[in-house]
C-alpha positions as CSV (number, residue, x, y, z in Angstrom):
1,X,0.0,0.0,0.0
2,X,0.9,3.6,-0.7
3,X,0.6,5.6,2.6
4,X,0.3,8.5,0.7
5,X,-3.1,6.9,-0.1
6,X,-4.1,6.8,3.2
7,X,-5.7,9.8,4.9
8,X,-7.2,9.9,8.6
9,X,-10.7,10.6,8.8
10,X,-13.3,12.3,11.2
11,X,-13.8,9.8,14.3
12,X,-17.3,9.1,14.6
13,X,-16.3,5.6,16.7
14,X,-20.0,4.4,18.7
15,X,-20.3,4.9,22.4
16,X,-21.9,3.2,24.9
17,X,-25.6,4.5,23.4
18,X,-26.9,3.8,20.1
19,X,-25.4,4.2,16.5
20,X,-27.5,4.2,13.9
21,X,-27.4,3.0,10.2
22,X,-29.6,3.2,7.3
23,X,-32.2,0.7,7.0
24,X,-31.1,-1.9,4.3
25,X,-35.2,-2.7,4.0
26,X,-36.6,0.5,4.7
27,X,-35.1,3.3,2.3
28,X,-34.2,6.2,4.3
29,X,-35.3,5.5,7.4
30,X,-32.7,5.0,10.5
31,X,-32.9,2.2,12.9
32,X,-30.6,2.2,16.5
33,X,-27.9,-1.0,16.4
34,X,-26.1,-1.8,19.3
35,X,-22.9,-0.2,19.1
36,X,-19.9,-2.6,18.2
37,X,-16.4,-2.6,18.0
38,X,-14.7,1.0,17.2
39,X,-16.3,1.1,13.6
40,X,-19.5,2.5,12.9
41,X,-22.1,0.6,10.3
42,X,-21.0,2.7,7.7
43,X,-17.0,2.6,8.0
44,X,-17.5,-1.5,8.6
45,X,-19.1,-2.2,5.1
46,X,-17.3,0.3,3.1
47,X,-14.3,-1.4,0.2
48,X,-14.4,-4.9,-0.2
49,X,-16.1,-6.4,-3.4
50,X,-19.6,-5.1,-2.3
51,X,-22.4,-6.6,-2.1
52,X,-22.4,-9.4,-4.7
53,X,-24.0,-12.2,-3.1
54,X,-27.5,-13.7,-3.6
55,X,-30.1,-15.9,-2.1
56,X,-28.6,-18.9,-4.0
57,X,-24.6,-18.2,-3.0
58,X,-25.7,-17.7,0.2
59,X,-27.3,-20.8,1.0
60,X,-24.5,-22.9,-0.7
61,X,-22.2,-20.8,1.3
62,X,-23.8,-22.7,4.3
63,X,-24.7,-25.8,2.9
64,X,-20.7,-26.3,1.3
65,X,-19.9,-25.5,5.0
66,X,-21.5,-28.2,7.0
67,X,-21.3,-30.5,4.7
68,X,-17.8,-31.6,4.8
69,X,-16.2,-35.9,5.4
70,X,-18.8,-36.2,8.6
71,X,-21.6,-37.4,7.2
72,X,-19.8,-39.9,5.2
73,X,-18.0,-41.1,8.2
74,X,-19.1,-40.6,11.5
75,X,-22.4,-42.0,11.5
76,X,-19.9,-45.2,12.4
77,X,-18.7,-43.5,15.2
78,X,-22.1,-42.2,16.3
79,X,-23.8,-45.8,16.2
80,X,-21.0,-47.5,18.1
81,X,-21.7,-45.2,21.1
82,X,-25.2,-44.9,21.3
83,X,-25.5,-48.9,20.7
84,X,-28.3,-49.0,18.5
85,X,-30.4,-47.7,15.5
86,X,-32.9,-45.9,17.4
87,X,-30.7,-44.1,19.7
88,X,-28.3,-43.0,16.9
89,X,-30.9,-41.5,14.6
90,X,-32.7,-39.8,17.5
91,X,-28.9,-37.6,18.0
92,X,-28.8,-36.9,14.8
93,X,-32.8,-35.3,15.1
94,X,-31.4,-33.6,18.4
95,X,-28.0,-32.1,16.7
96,X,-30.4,-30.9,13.8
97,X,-32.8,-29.0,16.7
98,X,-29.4,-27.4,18.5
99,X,-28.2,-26.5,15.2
100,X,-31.7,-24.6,14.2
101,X,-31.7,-23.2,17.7
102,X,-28.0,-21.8,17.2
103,X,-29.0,-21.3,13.7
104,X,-32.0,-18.6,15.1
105,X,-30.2,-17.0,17.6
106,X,-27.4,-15.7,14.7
107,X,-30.3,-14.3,12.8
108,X,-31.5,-12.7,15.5
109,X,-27.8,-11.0,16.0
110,X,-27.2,-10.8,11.9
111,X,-30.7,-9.2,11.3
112,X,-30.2,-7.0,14.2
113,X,-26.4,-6.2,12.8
114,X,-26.0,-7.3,9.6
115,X,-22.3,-6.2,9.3
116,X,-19.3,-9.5,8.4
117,X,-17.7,-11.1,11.3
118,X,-20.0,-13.2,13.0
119,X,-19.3,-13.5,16.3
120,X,-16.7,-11.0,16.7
121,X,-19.4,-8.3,16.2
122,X,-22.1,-10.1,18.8
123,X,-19.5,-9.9,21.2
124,X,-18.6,-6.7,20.7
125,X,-22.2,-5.4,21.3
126,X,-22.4,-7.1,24.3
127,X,-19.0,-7.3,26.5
128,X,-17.9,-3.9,25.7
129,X,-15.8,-3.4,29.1
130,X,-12.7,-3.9,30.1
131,X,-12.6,-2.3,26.3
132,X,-11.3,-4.7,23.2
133,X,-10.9,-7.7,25.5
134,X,-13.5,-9.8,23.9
135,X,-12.2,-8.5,20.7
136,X,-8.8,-9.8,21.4
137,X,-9.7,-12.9,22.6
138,X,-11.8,-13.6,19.6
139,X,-8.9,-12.6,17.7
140,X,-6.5,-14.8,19.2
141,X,-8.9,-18.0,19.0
142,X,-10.1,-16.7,15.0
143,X,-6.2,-16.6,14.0
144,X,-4.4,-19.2,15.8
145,X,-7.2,-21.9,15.3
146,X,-9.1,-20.8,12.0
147,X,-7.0,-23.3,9.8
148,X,-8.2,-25.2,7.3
149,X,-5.2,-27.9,6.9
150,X,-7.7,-31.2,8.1
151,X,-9.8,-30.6,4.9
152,X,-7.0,-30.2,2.8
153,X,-5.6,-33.5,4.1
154,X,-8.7,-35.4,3.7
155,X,-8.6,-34.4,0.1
156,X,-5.3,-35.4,-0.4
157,X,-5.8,-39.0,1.3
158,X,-8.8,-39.2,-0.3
159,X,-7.6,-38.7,-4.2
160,X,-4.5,-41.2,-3.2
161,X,-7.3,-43.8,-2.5
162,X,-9.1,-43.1,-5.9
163,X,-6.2,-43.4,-7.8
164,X,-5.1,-46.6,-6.5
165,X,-1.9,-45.5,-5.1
166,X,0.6,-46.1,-2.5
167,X,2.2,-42.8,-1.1
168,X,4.5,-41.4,1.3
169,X,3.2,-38.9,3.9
170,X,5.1,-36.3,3.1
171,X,3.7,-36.9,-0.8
172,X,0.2,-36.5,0.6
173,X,1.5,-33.2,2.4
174,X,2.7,-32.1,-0.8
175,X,-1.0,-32.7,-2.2
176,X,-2.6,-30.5,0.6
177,X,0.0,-27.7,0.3
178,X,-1.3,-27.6,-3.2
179,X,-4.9,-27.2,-2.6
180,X,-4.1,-24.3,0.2
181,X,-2.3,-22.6,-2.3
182,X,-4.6,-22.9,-5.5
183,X,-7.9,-21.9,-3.1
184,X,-6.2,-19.2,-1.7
185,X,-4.8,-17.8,-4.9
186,X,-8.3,-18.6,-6.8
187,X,-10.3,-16.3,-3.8
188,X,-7.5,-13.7,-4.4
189,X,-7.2,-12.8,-7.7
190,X,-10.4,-14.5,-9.4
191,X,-13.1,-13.8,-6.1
192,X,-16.7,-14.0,-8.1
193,X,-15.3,-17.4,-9.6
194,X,-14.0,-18.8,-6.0
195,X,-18.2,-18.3,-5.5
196,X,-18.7,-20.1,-8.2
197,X,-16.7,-22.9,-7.4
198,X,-18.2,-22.8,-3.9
199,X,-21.9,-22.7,-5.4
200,X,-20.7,-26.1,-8.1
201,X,-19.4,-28.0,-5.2
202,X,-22.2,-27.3,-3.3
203,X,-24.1,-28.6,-5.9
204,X,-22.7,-31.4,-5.5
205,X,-22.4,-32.7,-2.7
206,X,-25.7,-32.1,-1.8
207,X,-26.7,-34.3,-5.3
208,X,-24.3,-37.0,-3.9
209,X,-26.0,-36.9,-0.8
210,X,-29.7,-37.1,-2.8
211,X,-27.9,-40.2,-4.3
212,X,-27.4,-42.3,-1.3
213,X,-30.7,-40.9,0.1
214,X,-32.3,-42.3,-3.1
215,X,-30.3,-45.5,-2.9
216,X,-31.4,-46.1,0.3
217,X,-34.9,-45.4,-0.5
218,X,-34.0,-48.6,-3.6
219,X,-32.7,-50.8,-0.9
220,X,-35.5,-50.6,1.4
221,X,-37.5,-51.7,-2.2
222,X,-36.1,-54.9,-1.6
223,X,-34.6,-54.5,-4.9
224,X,-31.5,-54.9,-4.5
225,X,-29.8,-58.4,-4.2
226,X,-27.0,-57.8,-2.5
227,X,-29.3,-56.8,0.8
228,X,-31.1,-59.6,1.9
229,X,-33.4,-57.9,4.5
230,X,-33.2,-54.2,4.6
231,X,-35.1,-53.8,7.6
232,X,-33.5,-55.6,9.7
233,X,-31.7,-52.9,11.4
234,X,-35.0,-51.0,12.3
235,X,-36.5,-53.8,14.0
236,X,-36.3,-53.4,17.7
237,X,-34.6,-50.1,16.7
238,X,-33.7,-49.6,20.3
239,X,-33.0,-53.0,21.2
240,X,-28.5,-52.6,22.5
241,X,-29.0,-48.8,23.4
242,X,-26.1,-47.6,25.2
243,X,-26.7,-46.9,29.0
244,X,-23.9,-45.0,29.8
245,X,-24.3,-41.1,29.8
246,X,-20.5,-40.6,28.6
247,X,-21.3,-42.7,25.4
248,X,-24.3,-40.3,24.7
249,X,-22.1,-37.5,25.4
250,X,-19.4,-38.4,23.2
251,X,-21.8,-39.5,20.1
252,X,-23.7,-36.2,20.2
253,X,-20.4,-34.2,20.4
254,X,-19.4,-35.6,17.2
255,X,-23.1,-35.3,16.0
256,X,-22.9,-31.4,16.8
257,X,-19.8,-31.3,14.9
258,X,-21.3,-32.5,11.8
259,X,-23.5,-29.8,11.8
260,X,-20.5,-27.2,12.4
261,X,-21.0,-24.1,9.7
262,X,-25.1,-22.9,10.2
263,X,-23.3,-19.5,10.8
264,X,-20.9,-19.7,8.1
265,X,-23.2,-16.7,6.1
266,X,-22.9,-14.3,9.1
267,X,-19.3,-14.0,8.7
268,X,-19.3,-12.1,5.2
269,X,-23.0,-10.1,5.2
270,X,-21.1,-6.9,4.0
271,X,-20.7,-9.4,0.6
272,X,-24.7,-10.4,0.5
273,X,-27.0,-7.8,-1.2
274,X,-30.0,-7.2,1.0
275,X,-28.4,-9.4,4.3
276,X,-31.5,-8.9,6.5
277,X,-33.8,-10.4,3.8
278,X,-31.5,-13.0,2.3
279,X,-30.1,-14.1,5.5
280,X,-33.7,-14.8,6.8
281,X,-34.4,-17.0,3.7
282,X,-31.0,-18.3,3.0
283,X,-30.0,-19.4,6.2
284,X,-33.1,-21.6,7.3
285,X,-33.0,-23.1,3.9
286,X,-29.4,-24.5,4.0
287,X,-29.9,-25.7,7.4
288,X,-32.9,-27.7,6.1
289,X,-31.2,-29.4,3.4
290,X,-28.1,-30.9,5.4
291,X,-30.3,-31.9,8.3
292,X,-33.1,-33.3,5.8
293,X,-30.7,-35.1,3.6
294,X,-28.3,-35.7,7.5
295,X,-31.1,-37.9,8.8
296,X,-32.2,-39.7,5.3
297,X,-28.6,-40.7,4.6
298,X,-28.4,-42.4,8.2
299,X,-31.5,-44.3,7.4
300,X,-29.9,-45.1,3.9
301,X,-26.8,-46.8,6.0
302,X,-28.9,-48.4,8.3
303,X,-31.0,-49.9,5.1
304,X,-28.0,-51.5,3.6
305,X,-26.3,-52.7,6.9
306,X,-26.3,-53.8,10.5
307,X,-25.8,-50.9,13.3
308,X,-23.2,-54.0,14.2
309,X,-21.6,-53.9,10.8
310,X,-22.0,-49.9,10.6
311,X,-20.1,-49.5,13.8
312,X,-17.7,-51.6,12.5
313,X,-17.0,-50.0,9.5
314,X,-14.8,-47.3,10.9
315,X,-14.7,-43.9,9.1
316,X,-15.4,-45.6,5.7
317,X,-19.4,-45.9,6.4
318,X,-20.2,-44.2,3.4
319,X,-17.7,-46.7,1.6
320,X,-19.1,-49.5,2.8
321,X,-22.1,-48.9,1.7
322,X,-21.5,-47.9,-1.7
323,X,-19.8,-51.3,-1.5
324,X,-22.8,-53.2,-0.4
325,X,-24.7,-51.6,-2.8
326,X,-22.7,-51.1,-5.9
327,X,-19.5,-53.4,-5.2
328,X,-15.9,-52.5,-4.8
329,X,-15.0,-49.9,-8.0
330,X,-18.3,-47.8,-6.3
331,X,-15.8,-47.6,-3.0
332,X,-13.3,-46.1,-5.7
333,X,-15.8,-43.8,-6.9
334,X,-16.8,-42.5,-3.7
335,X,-13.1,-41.5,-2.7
336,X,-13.7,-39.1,-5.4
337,X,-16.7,-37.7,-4.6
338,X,-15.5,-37.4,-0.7
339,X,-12.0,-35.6,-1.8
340,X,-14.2,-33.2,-3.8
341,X,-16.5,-32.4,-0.5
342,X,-13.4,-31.7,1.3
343,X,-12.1,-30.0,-1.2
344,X,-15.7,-27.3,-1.2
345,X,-15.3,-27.2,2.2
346,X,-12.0,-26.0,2.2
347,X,-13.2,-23.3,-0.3
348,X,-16.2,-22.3,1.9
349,X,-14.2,-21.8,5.1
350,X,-11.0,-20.1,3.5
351,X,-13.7,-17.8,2.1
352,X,-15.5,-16.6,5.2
353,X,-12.3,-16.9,7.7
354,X,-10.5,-14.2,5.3
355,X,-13.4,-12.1,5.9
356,X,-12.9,-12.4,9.6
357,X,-9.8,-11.9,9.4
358,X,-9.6,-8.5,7.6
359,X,-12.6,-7.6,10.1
360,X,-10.0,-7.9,13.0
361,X,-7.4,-6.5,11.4
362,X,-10.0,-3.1,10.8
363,X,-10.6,-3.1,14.5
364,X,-7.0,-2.1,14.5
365,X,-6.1,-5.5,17.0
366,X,-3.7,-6.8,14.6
367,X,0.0,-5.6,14.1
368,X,0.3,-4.0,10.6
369,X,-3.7,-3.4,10.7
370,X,-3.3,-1.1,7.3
371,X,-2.2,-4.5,5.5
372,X,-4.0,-6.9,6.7
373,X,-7.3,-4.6,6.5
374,X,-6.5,-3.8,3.2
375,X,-8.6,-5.4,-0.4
376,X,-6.1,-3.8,-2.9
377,X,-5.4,-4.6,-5.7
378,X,-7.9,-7.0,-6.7
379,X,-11.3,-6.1,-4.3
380,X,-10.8,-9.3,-2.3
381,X,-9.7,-9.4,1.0
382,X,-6.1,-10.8,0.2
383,X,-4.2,-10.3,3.2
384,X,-7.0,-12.0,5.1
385,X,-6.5,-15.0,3.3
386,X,-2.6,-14.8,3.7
387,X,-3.5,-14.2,7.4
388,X,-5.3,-17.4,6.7
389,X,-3.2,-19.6,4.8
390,X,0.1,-19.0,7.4
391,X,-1.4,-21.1,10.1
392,X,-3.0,-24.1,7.5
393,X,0.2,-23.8,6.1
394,X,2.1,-24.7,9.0
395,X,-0.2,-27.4,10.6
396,X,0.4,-29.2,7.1
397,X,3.8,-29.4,7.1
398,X,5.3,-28.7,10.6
399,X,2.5,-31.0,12.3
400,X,3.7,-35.0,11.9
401,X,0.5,-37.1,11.4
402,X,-0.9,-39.5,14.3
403,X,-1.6,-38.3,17.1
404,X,-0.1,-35.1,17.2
405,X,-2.3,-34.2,14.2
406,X,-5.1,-35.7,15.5
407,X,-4.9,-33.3,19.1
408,X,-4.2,-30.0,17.2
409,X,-7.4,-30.8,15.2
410,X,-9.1,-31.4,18.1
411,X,-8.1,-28.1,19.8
412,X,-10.3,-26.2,16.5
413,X,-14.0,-27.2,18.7
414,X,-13.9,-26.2,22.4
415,X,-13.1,-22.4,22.1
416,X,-15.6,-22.3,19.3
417,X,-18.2,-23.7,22.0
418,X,-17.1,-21.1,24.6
419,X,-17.8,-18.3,21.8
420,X,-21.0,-19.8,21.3
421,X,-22.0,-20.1,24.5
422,X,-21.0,-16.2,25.0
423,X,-22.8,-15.0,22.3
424,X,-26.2,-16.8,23.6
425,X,-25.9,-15.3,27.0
426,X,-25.4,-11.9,24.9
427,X,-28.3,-12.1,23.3
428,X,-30.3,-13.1,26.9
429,X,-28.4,-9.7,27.7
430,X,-29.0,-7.2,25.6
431,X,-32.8,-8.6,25.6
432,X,-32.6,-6.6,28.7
433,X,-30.4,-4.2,28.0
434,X,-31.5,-2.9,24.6
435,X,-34.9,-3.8,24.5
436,X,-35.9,-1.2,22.4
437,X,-33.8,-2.0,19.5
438,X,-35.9,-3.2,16.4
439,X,-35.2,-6.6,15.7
440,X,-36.6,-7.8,12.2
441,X,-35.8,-11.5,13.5
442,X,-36.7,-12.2,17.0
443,X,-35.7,-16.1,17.9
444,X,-38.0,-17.4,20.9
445,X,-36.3,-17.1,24.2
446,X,-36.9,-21.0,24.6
447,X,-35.4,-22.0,21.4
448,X,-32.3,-19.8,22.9
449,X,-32.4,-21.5,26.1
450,X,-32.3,-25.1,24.7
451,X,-29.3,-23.8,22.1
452,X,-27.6,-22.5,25.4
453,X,-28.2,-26.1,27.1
454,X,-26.4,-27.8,24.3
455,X,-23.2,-25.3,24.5
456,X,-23.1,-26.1,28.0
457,X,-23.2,-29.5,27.4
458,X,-20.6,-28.7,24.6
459,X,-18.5,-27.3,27.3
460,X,-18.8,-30.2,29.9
461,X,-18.7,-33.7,27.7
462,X,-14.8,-33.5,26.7
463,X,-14.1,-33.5,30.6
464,X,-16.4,-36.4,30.8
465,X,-14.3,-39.9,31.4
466,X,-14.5,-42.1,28.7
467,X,-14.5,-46.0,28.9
468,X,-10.9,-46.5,29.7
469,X,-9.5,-43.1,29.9
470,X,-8.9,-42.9,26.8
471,X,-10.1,-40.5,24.0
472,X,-9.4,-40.5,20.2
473,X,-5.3,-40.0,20.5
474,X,-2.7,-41.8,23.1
475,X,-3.1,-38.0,24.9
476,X,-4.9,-37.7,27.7
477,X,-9.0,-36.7,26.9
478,X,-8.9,-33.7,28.4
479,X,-5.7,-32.0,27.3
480,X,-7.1,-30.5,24.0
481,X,-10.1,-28.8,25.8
482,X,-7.4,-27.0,28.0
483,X,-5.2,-26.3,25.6
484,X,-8.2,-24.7,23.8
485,X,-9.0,-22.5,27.4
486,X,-5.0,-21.3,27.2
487,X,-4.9,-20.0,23.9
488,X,-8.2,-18.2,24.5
489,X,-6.5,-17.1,27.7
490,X,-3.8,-16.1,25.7
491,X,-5.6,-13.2,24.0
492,X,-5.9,-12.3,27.9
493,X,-2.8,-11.8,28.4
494,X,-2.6,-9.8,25.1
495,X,-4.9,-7.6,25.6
496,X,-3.0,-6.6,29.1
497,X,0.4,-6.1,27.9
498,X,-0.9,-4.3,24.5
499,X,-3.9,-1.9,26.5
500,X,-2.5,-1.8,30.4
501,X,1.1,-2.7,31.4
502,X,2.8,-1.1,28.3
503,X,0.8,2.0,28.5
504,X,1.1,2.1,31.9
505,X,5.4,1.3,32.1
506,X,5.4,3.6,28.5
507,X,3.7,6.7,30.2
508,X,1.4,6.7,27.1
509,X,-2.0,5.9,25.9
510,X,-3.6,4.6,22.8
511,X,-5.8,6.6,20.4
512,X,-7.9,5.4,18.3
513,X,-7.8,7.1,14.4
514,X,-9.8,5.6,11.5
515,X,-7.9,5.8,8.1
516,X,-9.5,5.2,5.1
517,X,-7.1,3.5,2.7
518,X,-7.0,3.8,-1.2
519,X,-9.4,1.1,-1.9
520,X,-12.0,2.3,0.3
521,X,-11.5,0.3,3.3
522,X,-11.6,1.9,7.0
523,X,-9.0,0.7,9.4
524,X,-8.9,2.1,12.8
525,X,-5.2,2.9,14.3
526,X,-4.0,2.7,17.2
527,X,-1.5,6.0,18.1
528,X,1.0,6.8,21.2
529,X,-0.4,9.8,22.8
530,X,2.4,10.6,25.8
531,X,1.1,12.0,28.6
532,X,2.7,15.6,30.4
């Protein structure tokens, strides 16, 4: 950037009151929003690409989100805990319900402030003191853990399988550096047609998904010969149900994670042309295609197979039951399909965690704000998705796989439960706090409630024992969930050496100027100001 470009602007940062915007629904007339962050609506949504995205993108934004590799695998994982048919299909209804309850209490926050960052911006509406706290904590969690190197793996392993072919690990590393780098390039210099690759995938997956549903629908027919009695497994269909709470707990943890990407729209509504209206439709609508199509696929697998033989097909369920159905070269076929869905989802997450990053780099909370802020040259938000593609990089290659992999993965879920479970208490907040506000989607304070249940539960079923001790890596169960609370903790610690001791010891204190830089975009800056 030329910082001759860059010229500081009139502060008009919101207080503690109101700040107001022009209704995106309502022509001229001005509605109160919650205050949040140090950018007003206006300097939020200014540069950038604009608003470019319809009903249709939107919903595939979601829908290439949540469906990822879960649905294809852990329904294996799910069955074995809860022990039987019944049992497992009735988590997957429940994760569908906690996912429309988170699912309504984002609109609630998106309608109310339909400005990109998600949960960054919620929080900043509600915890506004000690000031940029939540802000920095967010930001420490968004960076350090908003990599997307498992999908690119999966991918990679994946496309090894369809091809046939034996390779090292450090080839298949070599694979997933490749897909980092061709996504991230793609959403940088071609932006509208990383959308449209988003929108194709999406496509597809959820036609893949139709398949098995449709296959399913065949097997239960009793037309195909391979499956002697296809409802077999829903006979009885509680008969074996787990009684241990743990197992429950650990199947609907997994379950929830599936559906991991409702929110996926809120995090880029500066990019969707009327957000309040397409956000209401959009987002319902994508949520009701994966659950739909979620719940059918299960009873697909349970058509073609055994919850014995389900349970015991590992993380190849979907495999197995292409090659129940279709024989072994369908097993082939289906690697494929499954590297492609990991490759989408890739696409969908590098999309929206560059717009979250150049949101936190606005607030003026990153070093170098005026770069990573900035969309020049090419309207996308390119630094964002370098701030992006440094961490993925690095958990690609620096991060051996086993174990080690399988723990740093792990760390992505529990601080993304304690944000959630923030924001919900927010909302119960400023319900009381700024009741006044219009809200164009209200979410019933029940539906809340149970969504604020399930984050609790979130919260306490990785501390839960499971059978043996022993979780999904040689490491102890409970060591990712802490890690998670440290590095959370760590934008704690941040925030006091950055805004208290360094001040404090420096004898100077930080000013906030907004600077609009030469493609539009307002960053805020933080200045020295030494006191006499």
């Amino acid at each position: 950037m030329n910082s001759s470009s860059e010229e500081p602007v009139e502060s008009n940062a919101p207080v503690a009151d109101d700040v107001y915007r022009k209704s995106q629904d309502k022509g001229d007339d001005r509605r109160p929003m919650p205050a949040a962050g140090e950018l007003n609506f206006d300097e939020s949504t200014r540069g950038g690409l604009g608003r470019h995205l319809g009903i249709f993108s939107t919903i595939f934004l979601i829908v290439g989100r949540i469906i990822g590799t879960g649905i294809f695998s852990t329904p294996s994982s799910v069955t074995s805990s809860a022990g039987s048919v019944g049992a497992a299909l009735l988590l997957w209804v429940v994760g569908f319900l906690l996912a429309g309850a988170g699912l309504c209490v984002w609109l609630e926050f998106g309608c109310m402030m339909p400005r990109s960052g998600g949960e960054k911006v919620y929080l900043e509406a509600v915890y506004r003191k000690p000031k940029l706290l939540i802000t920095l904590v967010f930001a420490v969690k968004a960076i350090a853990l908003g990599f997307t190197a498992s999908g690119c793996i999966v991918f990679a392993s994946n496309i090894v399988v369809a091809a046939g072919k034996t390779t090292s690990e450090w080839e298949e590393r070599g694979i997933a550096i490749g897909v980092i780098i061709f996504i991230t390039l793609l959403h940088t210099l071609l932006p509208n047609w990383g959308v449209r690759g988003m929108n194709v995938i999406g496509v597809i997956k959820v036609i893949l998904l139709l398949f098995i549903v449709i296959t399913g629908w065949v097997v239960l027919s009793g037309r195909v010969s391979s499956v002697k009695n296809p409802y077999a497994s829903f006979h009885n269909s509680f008969a074996g149900s787990s009684t241990s709470s743990n197992m429950y707990a650990t199947a609907l943890f997994k379950v929830l994670n599936s559906y991991a990407g409702w929110s996926n729209a809120e995090y880029v509504l500066n990019e969707i042309r009327n957000p309040v209206r397409t956000l209401k439709i959009a987002a319902p609508i994508g949520l009701f295609i994966c659950g739909t199509l979620y719940i059918l696929a299960n009873v697909a697998y349970y058509a073609a197979a055994t919850p014995e033989k389900i349970a015991a097909s590992g993380v190849t369920v979907a495999s197995f039951f292409m090659g129940k159905v279709f024989g072994i070269a369908a097993e082939r076929a289906l690697s494929v399909l499954v590297a492609i869905s990991a490759f989408g989802t890739v696409m969908t997450v590098t999309f929206a965690q560059a717009r979250v990053n150049q949101e936190l780099a606005k607030e003026g909370v990153i070093p170098f704000p005026r770069f990573w802020a900035s969309s020049w040259p090419f309207g996308s938000p390119s630094s964002g998705l370098l701030l992006h593609f440094i961490p993925s990089f690095i958990v690609i290659v620096a991060i051996p796989f086993g174990d080690a992999y399988d723990f740093i993965l792990d760390l992505e879920g529990y601080p993304s439960s304690i944000i959630n479970f923030l924001v919900v208490m927010g909302l119960f907040y400023l319900r009381w706090t700024a009741a006044d506000v219009p809200r164009p989607f209200k979410v019933w304070w029940p539906v809340a409630a149970f969504f604020m249940v399930g984050q609790a539960f979130q919260l306490v079923a990785p501390f839960i024992r499971p059978p043996g001790g022993k979780g999904d890596t040689s490491l102890p169960y409970w060591l990712a969930s802490v890690v998670g609370i440290v590095i959370m903790f760590a934008g704690v610690v941040y925030w006091a050496f950055w805004k208290v001791i360094l001040p404090r010891f420096g004898k100077y204190r930080l000013v906030p100027t907004h600077v609009e830089l030469s493609d539009g975009t307002t960053v805020v800056v933080y200045e020295k100001d030494k006191e006499l």
